[in-house]
C-alpha positions in Angstrom: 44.7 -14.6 5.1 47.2 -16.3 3.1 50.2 -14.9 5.2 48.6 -17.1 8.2 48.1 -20.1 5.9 51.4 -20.0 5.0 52.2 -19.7 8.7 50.0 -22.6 9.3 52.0 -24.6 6.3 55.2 -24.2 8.1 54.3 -25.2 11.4 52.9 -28.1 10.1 55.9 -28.9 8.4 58.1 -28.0 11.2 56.3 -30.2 13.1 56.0 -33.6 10.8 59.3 -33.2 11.0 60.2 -32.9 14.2 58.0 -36.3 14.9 60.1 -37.7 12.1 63.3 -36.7 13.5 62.4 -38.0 16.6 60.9 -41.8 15.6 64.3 -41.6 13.7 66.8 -40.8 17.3 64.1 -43.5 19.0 65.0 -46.7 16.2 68.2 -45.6 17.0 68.7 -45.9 20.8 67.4 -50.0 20.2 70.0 -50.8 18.4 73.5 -51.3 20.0 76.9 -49.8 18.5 80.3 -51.1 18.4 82.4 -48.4 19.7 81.1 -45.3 21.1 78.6 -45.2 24.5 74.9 -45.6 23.2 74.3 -42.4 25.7 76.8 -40.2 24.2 75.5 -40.7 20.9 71.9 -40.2 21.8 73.1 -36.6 23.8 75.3 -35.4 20.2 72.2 -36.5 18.2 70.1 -34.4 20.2 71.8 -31.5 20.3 72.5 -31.5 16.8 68.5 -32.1 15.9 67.8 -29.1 18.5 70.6 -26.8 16.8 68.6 -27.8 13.7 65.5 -26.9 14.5 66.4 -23.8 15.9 67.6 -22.8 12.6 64.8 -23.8 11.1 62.5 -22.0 13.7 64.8 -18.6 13.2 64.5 -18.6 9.9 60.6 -19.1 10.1 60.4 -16.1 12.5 62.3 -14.3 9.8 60.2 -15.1 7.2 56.8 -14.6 9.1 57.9 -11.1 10.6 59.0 -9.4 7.4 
């Protein structure tokens, strides 16, 4: 039973922030930059945030499967 709480704990986490991470990337495409393209930020943002989270996800997997 705790093994699945703990599960539970991490998904939760995972997911706050995930919402965070996104509110974050949204505050940041309504404000305008000075040099680079607004878009190409936004794409290297996201990719970076998705490398991140699979990480994070991995190393959940890892954790719940040992």
């Amino acid at each position: 039973m705790g093994a699945n709480n703990d599960l539970f704990l991490d998904i939760v986490e995972f997911n706050a922030k995930s919402g965070f991470v996104a509110d974050e990337l949204n505050s940041l495409n309504s404000e305008q930059t000075g040099g680079l393209p607004m878009e190409y930020i936004t794409n290297l943002l996201k990719c970076r945030i998705l490398e991140q989270q699979l990480n994070e996800l991995k190393g959940l997997l890892s954790k719940h499967n040992s």
